[in-house]
Every structure is written in C-alpha cells, then in structure tokens.
KOLVEXZA-486028 format. One line per field, with one value per residue (C-alpha): x, y, z; residue in three letters; residue number from 0. Coordinates in nm, 4 decimals, decimal comma. Layout:
# KOLVEXZA-486028
east X | ...
north Y | ...
up Z | ...
residu ALA | ...
num NUM | ...
This chain:
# KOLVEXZA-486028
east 0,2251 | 0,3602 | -0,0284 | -0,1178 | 0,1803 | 0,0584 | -0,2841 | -0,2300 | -0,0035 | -0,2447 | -0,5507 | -0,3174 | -0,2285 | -0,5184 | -0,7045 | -0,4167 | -0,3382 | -0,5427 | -0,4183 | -0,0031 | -0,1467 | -0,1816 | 0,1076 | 0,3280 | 0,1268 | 0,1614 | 0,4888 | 0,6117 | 0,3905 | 0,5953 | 0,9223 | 0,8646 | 0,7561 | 0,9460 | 0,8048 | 0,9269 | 0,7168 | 0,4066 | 0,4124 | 0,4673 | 0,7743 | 0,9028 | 0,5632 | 0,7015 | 1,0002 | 1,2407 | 1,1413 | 1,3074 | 1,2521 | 1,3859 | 1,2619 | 1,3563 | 1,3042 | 1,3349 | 1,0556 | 0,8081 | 0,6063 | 0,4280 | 0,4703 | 0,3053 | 0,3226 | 0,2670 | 0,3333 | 0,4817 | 0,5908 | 0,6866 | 0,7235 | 0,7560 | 0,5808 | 0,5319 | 0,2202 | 0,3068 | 0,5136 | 0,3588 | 0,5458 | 0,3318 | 0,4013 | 0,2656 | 0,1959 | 0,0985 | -0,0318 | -0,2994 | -0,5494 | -0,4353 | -0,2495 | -0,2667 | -0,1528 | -0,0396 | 0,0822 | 0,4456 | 0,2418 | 0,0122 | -0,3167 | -0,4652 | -0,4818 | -0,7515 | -0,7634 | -0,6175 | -0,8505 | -0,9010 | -0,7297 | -0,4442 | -0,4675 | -0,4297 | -0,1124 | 0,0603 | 0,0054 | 0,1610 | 0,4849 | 0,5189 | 0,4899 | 0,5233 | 0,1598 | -0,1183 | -0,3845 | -0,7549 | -0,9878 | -1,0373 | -1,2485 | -1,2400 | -1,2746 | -1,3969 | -1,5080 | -1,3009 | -1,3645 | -1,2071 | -0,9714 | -0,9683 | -0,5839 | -0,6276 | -0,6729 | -0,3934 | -0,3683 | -0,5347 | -0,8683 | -1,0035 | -0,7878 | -0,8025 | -0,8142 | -0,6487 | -0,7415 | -0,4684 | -0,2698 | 0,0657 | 0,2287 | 0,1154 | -0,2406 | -0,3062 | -0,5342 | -0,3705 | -0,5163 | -0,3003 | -0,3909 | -0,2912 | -0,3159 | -0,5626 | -0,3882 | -0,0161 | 0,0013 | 0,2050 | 0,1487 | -0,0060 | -0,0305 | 0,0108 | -0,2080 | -0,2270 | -0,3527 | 0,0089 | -0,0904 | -0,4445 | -0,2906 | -0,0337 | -0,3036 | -0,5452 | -0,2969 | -0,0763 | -0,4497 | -0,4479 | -0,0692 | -0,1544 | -0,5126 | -0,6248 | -0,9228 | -1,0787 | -0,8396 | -0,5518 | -0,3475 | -0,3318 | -0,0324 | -0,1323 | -0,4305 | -0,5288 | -0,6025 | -0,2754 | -0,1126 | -0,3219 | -0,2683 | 0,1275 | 0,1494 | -0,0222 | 0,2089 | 0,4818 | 0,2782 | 0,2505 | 0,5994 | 0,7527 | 0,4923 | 0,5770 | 0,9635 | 0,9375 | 0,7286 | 0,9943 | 1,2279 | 1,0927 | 0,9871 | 1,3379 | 1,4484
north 0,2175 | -0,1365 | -0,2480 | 0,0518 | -0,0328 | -0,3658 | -0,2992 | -0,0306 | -0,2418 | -0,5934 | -0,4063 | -0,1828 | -0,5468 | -0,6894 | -0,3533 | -0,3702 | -0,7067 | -0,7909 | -0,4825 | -0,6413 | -0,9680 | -0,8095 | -0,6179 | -0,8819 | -1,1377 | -0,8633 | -0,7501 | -1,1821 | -1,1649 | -0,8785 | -0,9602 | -1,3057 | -1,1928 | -0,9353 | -0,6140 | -0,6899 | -0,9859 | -0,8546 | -0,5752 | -0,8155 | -0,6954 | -1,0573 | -1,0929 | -0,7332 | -0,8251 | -0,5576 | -0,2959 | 0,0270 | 0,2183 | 0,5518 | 0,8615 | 1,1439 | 1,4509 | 1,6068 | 1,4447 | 1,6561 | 1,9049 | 2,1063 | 2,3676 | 2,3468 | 2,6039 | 2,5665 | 2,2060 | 2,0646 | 1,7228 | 1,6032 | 1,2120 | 0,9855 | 0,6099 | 0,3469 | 0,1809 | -0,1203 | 0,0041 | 0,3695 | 0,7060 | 0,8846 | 1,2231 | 1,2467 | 1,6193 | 1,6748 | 2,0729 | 2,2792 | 2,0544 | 1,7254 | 1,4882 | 1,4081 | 1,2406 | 1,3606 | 1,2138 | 1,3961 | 1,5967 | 1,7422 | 1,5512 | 1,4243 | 1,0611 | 0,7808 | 0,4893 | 0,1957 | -0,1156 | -0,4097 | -0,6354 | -0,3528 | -0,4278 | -0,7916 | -0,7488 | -0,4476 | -0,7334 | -0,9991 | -0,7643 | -0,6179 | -0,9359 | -1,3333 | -1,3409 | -1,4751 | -1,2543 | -1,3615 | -1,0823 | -0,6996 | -0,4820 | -0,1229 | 0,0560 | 0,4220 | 0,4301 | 0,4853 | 0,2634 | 0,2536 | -0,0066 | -0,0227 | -0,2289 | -0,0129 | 0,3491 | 0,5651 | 0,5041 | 0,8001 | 0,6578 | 0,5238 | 0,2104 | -0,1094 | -0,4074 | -0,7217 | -1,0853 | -1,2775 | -1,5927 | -1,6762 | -2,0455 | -2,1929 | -2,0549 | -1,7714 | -1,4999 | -1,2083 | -0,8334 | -0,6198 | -0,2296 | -0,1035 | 0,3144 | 0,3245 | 0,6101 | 0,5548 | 0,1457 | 0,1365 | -0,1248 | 0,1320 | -0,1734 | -0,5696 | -0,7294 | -1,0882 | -1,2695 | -1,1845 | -0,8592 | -0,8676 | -1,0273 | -0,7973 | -0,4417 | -0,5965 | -0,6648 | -0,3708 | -0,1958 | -0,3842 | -0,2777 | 0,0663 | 0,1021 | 0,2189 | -0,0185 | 0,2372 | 0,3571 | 0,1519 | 0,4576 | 0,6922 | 0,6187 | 0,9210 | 0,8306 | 0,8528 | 0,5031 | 0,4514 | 0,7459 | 0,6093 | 0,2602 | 0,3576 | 0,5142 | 0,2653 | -0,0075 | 0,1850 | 0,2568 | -0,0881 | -0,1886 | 0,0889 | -0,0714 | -0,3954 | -0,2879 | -0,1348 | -0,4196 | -0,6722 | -0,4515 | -0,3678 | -0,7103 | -0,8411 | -0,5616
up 4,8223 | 4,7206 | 4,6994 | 4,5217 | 4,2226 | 4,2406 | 4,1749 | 3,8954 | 3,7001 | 3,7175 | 3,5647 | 3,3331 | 3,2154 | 3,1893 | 2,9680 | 2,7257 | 2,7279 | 2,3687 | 2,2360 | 2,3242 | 2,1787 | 1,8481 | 1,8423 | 1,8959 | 1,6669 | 1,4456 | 1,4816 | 1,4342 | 1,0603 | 0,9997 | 1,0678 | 0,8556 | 0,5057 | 0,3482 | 0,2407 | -0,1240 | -0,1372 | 0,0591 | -0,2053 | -0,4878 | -0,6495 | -0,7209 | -0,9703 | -1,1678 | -1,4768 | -1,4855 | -1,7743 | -1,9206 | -2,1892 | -2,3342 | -2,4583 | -2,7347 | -2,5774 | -2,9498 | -3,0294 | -2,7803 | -2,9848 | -2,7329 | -2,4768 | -2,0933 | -1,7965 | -1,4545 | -1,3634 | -1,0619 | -1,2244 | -1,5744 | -1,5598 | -1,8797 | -1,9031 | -2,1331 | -2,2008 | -2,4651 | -2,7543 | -2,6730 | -2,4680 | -2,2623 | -2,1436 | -1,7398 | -1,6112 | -1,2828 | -1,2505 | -1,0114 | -1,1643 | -1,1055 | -1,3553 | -1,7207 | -1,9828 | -2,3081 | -2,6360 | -2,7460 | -2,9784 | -2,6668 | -2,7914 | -2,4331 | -2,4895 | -2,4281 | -2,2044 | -2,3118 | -2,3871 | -2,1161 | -2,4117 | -2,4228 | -1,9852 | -2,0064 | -2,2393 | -1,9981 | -1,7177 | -1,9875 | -2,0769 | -1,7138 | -1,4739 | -1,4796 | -1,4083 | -1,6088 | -1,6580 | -1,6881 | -1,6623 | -1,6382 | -1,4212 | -1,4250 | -1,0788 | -1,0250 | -0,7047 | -0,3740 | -0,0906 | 0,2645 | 0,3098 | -0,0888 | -0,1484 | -0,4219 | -0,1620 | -0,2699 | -0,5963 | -0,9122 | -1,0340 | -1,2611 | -1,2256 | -1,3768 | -1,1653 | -1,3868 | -1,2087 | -1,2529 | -1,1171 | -1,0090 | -1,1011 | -0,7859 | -0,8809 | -0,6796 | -0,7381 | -0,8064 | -0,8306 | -1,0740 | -1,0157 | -1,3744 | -1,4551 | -1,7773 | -1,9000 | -1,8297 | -1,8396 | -1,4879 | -1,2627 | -0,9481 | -0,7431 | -0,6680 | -0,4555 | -0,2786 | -0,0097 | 0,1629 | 0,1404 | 0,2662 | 0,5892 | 0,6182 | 0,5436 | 0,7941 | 1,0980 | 0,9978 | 1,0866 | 1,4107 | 1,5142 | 1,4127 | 1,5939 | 1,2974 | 1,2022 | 0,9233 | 0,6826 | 0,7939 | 0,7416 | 1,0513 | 1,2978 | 1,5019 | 1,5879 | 1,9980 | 2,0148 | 1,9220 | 2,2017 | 2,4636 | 2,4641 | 2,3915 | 2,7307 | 2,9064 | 2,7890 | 2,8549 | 3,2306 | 3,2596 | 3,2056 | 3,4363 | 3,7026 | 3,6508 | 3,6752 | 4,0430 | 4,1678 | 4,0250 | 4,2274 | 4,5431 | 4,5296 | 4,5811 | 4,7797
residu UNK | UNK | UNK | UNK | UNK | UNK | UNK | UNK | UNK | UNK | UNK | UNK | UNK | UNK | UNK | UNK | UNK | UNK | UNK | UNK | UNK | UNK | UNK | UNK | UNK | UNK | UNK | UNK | UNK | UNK | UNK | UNK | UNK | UNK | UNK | UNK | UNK | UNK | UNK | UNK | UNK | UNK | UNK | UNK | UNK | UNK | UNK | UNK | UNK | UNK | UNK | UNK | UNK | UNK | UNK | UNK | UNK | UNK | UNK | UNK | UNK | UNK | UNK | UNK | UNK | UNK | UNK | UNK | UNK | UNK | UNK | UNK | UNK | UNK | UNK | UNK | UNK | UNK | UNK | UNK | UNK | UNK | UNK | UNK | UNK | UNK | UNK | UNK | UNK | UNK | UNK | UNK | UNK | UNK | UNK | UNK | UNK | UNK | UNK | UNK | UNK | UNK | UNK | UNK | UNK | UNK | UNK | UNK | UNK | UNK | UNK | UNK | UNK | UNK | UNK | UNK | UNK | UNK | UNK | UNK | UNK | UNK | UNK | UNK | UNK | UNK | UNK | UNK | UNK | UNK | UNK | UNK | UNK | UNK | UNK | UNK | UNK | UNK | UNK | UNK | UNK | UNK | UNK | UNK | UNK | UNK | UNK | UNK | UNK | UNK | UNK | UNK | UNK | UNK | UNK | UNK | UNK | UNK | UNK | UNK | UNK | UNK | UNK | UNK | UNK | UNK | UNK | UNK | UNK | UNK | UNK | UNK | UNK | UNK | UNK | UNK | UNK | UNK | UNK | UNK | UNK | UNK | UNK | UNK | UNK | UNK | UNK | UNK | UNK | UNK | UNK | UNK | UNK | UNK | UNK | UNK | UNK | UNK | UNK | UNK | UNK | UNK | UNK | UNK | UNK | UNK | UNK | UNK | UNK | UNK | UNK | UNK | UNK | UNK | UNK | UNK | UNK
num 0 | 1 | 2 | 3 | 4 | 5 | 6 | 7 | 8 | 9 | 10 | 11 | 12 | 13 | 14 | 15 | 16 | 17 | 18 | 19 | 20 | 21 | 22 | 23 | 24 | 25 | 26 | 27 | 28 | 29 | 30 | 31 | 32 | 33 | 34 | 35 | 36 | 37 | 38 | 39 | 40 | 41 | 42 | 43 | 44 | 45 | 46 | 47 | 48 | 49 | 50 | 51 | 52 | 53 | 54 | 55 | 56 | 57 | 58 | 59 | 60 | 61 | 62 | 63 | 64 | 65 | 66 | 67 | 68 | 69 | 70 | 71 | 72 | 73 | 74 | 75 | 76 | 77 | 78 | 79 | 80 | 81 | 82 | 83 | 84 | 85 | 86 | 87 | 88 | 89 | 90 | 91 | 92 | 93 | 94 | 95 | 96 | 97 | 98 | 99 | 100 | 101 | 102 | 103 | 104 | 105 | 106 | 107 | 108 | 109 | 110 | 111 | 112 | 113 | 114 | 115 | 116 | 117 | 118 | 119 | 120 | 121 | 122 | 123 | 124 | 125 | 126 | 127 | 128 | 129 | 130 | 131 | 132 | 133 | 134 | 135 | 136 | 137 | 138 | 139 | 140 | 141 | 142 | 143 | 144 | 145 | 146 | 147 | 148 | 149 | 150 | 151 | 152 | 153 | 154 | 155 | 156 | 157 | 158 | 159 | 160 | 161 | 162 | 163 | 164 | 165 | 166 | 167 | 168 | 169 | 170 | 171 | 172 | 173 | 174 | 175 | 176 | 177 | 178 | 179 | 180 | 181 | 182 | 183 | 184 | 185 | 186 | 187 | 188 | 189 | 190 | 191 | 192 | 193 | 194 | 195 | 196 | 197 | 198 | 199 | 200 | 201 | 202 | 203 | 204 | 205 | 206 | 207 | 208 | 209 | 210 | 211 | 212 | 213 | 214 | 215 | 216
C-alpha cells in the first residue's frame, strides 16, 4: 500500500510538475504588479463632464441601457437596445465617427501619453488585447515618458478610452493564459484542462501528505 502511494504521487508529480511551474511563476508576476498598472489606469487623467438632460430632444423605446459620454467638447447619447448599441446626438441624429486627428486629441485630453499614430481595427482576432471591446475601434500608438509603446483602444463613436495596453499587460494576458489553461482565448476558467490538472494537484498533495506521515510513523 505504502509503495503503491509512493508510486502514484512521484508520477502525479512529475505529469503536473510544468503545469505547478507556471502557476507559481505566474501567480509571483501577479502578485508584483498591480492590476491598476497592468491595466494602465496611472496613463488615464481624471475627467468629468456634465449633461442637461433638458436639452435631449428625442424619444426611444425599448432599450436596456442609456449611458452619456464625451468625445472632446461633444455629448453623446449611448443606447444599448435588441440591436446592439448606438450613438446619438441630443437631437436623435445617429452620429459619425470621429476623425483619427479628432483620436489623437481624445488620447491628448484623456491620458499623459503622447500619441503618434492611428489605426482603425474592424476585425476580431483571438487573443486580440483589444477582444472584448465593440468594434470598430481605434487603435492610437502612443508613448509613455520613459518611451514605451503604448496601444490606446479608443471607441470611434463615443471617444472613451475601451482599453490601455502595454508590454505589462502582454506579460500579464499571456501567463494569466498559462495559470488559467486557457491558451486560446485566454478567457475560459472552466475549462477541463483547468478541472483536471486541479484535482491532480490537489491528488498529488494529499499523496504526498500520507507518505510524509506514514513515513514518520
């Protein structure tokens, strides 16, 4: 019986060894950079704006959401219904997208970064850093004080700021994809890979428990 425990937990150890490697490599990146700065919130300035309600001269029905933004000195109504989202003037006109020069200046107003160039992205892609996010989007190139590239995911329509992106966070996506078992979408914490290989850690340990026991028994 003692050989038998023995034997189970040495090549339960040794299959999920690389797998406990990257967990805990993964698990030591996480616990040393903050969430705030992985996302980038310390490259956002603090904005706020108000709105005049009495100024709305339309009518809608059937929407799950009503949300305001601000896209340079511009309101935006935001309407989520059965057919997705849109964007409305306060006089109900749908409006346009802005302009890659209006981009650069949303980037200017709404972050200490310095923006360089524009791309506009309409295409979704697995492991996108932009997945998650409405498209079209515009992607703004930009770069911090100490020179870093920096991706700025800016809505077209609204002029939010969907999305910061850095090498911090590329690191972080692609060994939160390794902790997860989720190599694909990076998204999916129930996935089996992930079930499996949690019950044969936790077989492992329980093994490695009663040996350590019986051991000095």
């Amino acid at each position: 019986m003692k050989f038998t425990i023995r034997k189970i937990h040495k090549y339960l150890s040794l299959f999920i060894s690389l797998q406990l490697l990257l967990w805990t490599a993964s698990g030591i990146y996480f616990a040393y950079n903050k969430i705030e700065n992985v996302r980038g919130e310390q490259y956002r300035e603090e904005t706020s704006f108000s709105v005049d309600l009495s100024k709305i001269n339309f009518e809608v029905e059937d929407i799950s959401t009503l949300s305001f933004a601000s896209r340079l000195n511009e309101r935006v109504v935001v309407i989520r219904d059965t057919q997705g989202k849109k964007y409305f003037d306060f006089e109900g006109n749908l409006i346009d997208k802005i302009s890659f020069e209006d981009a650069l200046e949303v980037v200017k107003t709404k972050t200490n970064l310095s923006p360089l160039l524009v791309e506009e992205v309409t295409e979704a892609k697995k492991r996108a850093e932009y997945r998650g996010r409405d498209l079209p989007i515009y992607r703004v190139i930009s770069t911090n004080k100490k020179n870093e590239e920096i991706n700025v995911y800016v809505n077209p329509y609204s002029g939010d700021i969907s999305a910061v992106r850095s090498t911090q966070w590329r690191i972080w996506d692609l060994l939160w994809g390794f902790h997860i078992m989720d190599w694909q979408d990076r998204d999916n914490i129930g996935n089996i890979f992930l079930k499996i290989f949690s019950v044969l850690a936790l077989l492992s340990a329980i093994t490695g428990i009663v040996l350590f026991f019986k051991k000095t028994a």
